[in-house]
N, C-alpha and C positions, 0 to 999 in steps of 0.2 A: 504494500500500500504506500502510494505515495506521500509526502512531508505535504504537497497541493496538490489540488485536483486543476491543474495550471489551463486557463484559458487565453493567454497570448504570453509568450516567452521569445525576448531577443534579447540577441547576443553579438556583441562587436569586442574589436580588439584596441588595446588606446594604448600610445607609447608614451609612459613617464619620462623617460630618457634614452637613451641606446641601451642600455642593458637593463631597464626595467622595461614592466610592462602591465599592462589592466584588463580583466576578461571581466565587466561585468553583464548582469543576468538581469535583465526590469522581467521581475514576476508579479503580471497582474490575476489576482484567482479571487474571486467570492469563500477562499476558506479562509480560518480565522488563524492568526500568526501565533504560535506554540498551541494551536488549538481556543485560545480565547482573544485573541487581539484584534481587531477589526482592522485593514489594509487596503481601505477603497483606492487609495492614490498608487497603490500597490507597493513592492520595498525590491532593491535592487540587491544581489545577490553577488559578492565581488572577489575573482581568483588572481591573482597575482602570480609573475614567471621573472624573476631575476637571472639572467645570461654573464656567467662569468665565463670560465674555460670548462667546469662546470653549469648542469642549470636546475634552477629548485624551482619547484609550484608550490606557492604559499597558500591554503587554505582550500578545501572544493566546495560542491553545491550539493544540493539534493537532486536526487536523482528523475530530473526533470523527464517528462515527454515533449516535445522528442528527445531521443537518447542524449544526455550531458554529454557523457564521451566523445560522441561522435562530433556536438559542436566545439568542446575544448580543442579535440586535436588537430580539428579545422581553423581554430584560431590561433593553435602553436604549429601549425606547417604556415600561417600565413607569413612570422617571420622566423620562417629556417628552422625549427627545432621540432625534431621527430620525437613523438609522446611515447614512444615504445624507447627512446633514448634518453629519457628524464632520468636524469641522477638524484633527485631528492624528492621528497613529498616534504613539507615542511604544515603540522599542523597546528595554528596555534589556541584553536578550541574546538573540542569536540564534540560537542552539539550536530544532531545531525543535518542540519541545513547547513554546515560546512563539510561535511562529514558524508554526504548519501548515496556516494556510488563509490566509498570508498574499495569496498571488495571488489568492484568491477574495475576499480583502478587497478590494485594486487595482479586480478588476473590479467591484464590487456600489458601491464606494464611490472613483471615481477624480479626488477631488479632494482627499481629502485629504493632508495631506504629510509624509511616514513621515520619522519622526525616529530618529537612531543615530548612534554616533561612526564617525569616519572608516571605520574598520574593518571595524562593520558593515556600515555603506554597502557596503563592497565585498563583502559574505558576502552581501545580499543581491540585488548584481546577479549572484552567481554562484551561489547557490540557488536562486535565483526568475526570474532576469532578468526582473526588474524596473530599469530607468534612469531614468525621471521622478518627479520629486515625490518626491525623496528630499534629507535637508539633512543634511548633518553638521555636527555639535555637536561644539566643542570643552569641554575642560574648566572648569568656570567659566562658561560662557554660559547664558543666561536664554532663557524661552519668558512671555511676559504672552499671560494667556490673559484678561484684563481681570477688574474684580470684585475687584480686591486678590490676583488669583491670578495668583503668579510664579512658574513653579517654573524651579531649577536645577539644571545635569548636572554630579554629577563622575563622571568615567572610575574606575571599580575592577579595572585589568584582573589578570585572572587569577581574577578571584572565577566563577566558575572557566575562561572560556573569554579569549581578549587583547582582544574588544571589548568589553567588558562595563563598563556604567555603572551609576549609580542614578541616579533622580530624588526631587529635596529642595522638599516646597510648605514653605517657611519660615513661611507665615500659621499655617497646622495644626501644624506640627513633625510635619509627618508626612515619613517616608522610605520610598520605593518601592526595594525592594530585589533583587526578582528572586531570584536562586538563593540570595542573600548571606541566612543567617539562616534558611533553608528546616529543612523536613524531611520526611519521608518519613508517611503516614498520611491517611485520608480525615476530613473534617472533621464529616459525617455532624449538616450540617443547625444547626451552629453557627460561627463563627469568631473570635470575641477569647478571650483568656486568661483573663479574668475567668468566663468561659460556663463554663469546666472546671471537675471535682473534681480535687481531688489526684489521686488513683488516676490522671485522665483524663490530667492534664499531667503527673504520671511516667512514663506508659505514651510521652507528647510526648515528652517527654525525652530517653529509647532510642532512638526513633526520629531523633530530632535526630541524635543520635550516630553514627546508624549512617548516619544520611543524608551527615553529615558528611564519617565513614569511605570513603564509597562514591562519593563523588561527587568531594568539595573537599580528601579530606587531602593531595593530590600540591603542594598551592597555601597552606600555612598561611602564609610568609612573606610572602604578600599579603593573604591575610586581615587578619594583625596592622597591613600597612602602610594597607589600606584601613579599620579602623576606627579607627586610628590619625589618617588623613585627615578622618572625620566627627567627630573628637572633639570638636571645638567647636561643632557643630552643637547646637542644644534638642532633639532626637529625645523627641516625646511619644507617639509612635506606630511601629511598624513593619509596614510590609505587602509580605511576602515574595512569589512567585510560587508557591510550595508551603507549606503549612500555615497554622500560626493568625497571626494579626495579632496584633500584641502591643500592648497601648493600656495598662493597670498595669503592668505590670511590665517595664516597657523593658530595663531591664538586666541582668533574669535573662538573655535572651536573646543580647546584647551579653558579658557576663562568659563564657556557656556558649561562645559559640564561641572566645572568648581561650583559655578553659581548651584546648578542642579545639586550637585553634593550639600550643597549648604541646607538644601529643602529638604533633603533627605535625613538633617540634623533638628527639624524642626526649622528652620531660618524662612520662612515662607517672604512670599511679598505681600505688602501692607495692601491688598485687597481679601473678598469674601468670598467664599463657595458655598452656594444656595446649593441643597440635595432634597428632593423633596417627593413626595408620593402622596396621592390622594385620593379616597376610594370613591365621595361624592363631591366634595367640593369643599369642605368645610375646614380642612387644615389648609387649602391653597386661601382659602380666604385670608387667615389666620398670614401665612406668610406673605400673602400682599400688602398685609399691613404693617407687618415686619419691615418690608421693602424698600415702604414711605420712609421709617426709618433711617435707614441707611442711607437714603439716595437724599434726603436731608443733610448728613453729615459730607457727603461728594466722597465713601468711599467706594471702589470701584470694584462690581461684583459679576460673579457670574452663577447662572443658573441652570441646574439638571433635574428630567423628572425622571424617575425610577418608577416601572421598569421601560418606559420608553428609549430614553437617552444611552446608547452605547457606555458600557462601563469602564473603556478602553480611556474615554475621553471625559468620565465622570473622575477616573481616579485621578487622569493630569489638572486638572483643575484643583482638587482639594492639594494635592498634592504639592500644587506652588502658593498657597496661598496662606497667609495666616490665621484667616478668621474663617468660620465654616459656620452653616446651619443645617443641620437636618429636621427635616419636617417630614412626621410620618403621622397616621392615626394608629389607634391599637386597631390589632387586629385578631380575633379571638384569643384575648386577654396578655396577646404578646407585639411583640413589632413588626408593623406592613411587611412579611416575607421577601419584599425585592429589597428593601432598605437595609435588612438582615443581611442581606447578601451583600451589599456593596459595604457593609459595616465590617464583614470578613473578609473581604479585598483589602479593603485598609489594613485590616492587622494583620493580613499576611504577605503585606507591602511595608512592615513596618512604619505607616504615616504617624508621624508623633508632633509634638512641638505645637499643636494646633489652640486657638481659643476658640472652642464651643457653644452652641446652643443648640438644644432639643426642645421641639416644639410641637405641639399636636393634638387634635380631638381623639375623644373617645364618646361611645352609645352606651351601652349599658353598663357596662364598666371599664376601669382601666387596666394596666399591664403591662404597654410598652414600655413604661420607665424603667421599673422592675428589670424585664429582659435586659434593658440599652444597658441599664448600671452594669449589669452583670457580663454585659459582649465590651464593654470599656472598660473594666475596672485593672487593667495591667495597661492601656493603653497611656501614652504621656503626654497628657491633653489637659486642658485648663477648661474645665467643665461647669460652666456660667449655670447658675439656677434652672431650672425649665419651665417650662411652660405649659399648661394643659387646659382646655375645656372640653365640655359637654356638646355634643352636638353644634350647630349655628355659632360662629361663636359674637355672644352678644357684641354691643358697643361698646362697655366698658373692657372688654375683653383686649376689641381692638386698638382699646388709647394703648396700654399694657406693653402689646406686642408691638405698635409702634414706635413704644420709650424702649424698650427690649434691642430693638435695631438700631435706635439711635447708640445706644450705651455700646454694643458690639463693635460698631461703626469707630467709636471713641477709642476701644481700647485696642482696636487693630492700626487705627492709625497712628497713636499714640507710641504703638510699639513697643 
């Protein structure tokens, strides 16, 4: 079974330089990315071929229809290098959307010798079993591929899975980064940063973030340690395994995922994340009076309804932001079931650092509180009083929730 059920797949070859090189993949599919992500813009899929007197292939794809193989080796005869003639497989994570035709690699090409730290090694005799022609690398050690081409591995583990390294050619100052600096969007026939308009690399941007959100925010403490580790590196270039290469502007790149790391420490920015669910009407009321609130105070908010709203793009919201509201109703004496869920995305995305408010009707009784205390009480949240009514909720209800929003508003901007 395939990683997608792939409904348009292209593949071109890009030259970094004379000795490097770019095979990316724009995979546009209706399935969802690790199985939950939602990828309407689709995400591009990125192999790399360094040419010394040796040559290594940095990272593979999954095992696309039509056959990967067949168009990789089509892109490495385009300059000169026969794929039954690869000297390295170089993996720097093993996830199988890097990973997905690796046994088809073994057999087509079984002299080469798959490179990966300890770890890997071991994730590949047990996904693949695969046991031959396999090296581990440790931290610090060198591959001379000849030609003045040395490249070296450090270990970044956790960016996002524990084996996971990068590879650094020092001649280029180029860094191969795999997930680390990724993001989510099809590259649709270009790939450096300088190729964009603005409009294009804001639209990057979002998608960074959300790729961020969705994939690596359980992991920012590593992120910070792993760029923290390349920081004296010359990084003139970066080439992710997802999206654009960055060859100008290095440190937009580098800066933006710090920022992201920061969110992932709790450090949001000084706007609100409205989440809300409502079975008749009566808790949206409740939060539109909230609203007033807020939009009183000018600070700047954004809104999702559960289970409408993709939770792909619910999480990146809360996720950057400081102040948060959830608005649910009870619902047979516990919390709106979609709210429940996106409340478990959070904590299994580690979101903390947040200031709070819970808000919501109840009919014949209540209960959501109850649950929420109990789905919060390990989270690191600054958890504001709540809010509750009865059905409709009166006009005195809604001065309440009105001063409610002003006060959230206050103490999100306030910082």
């Amino acid at each position: 079974m395939p990683f997608f059920e792939i409904q348009v797949l292209v593949m071109n070859m890009y030259a970094l330089s004379d000795a490097l090189f770019c095979i990316p993949v724009d995979v546009h599919t209706a399935d969802l990315f690790e199985g939950i992500w939602t990828i309407p813009n689709g995400v591009s899929l990125n192999t790399y071929l360094v040419k010394g007197e040796k040559t290594a292939l940095i990272d593979l794809i999954q095992d696309h229809p039509p056959a990967a193989s067949e168009q990789v080796q089509a892109a490495l005869k385009s300059v000169g290098v026969d794929f039954a003639a690869l000297d390295y497989l170089i993996l720097n994570h093993l996830e199988p959307d890097h990973t997905g035709w690796l046994r088809e690699f073994r057999e087509k090409n079984p002299r080469a010798e798959i490179i990966a730290t300890q770890k890997g090694v071991n994730v590949i005799k047990s996904f693949y079993t695969i046991d031959t022609g396999l090296r581990a690398v440790k931290d610090g050690e060198t591959l001379d591929l000849g030609n003045g081409k040395m490249l070296t591995f450090f270990e970044v583990p956790n960016i996002h899975w524990p084996e996971t390294m990068v590879t650094w050619d020092a001649s280029s100052g180029t860094l191969f980064s795999c997930d680390a600096f990724g993001s989510f969007g099809a590259l649709n026939g270009r790939l450096f940063d300088d190729e964009f308009s603005e409009t294009e690399l804001l639209f990057f941007e979002k998608e960074t973030l959300r790729y961020y959100a969705n994939i690596v925010a359980s992991f920012s403490s590593f992120v910070e340690k792993g760029i923290q580790k390349l920081s004296a590196l010359n990084i003139a270039c970066i080439c992710p395994s997802h999206g654009i290469v960055w060859r100008k502007n290095v440190k937009t790149i580098l800066d933006r995922y710090l920022r992201y790391a920061s969110y992932g420490k709790g450090q949001g920015e000084k706007e609100i994340a409205l989440v809300w669910g409502s079975m008749y009407g009566n808790t949206k009321k409740g939060l539109d009076a909230l609203i007033k609130g807020i939009e009183a105070e000018g600070v700047p908010y954004s809104t999702h309804r559960v289970p409408d709203d993709d939770i792909s793009y619910i999480l990146t919201s809360v996720f950057k932001s400081a102040g948060l509201v959830l608005a649910m109703p009870t619902y047979e004496y516990a919390m709106f079931p979609p709210m429940a869920y996106a409340i478990d995305i959070f904590r299994r995305k580690h979101i903390q650092g947040k200031t709070v408010l819970r808000i919501g009707s109840w009919g014949w009784s209540g209960g959501a509180q109850k649950e929420y205390d109990a789905a919060v009480a390990q989270f690191k949240w600054n958890n504001l009083e709540p809010f509750e009514w009865t059905g409709v909720p009166a006009p005195q209800d809604l001065a309440v929730l009105e001063d409610r929003g002003r006060s959230l508003a206050r103490i999100v901007k306030e910082g």
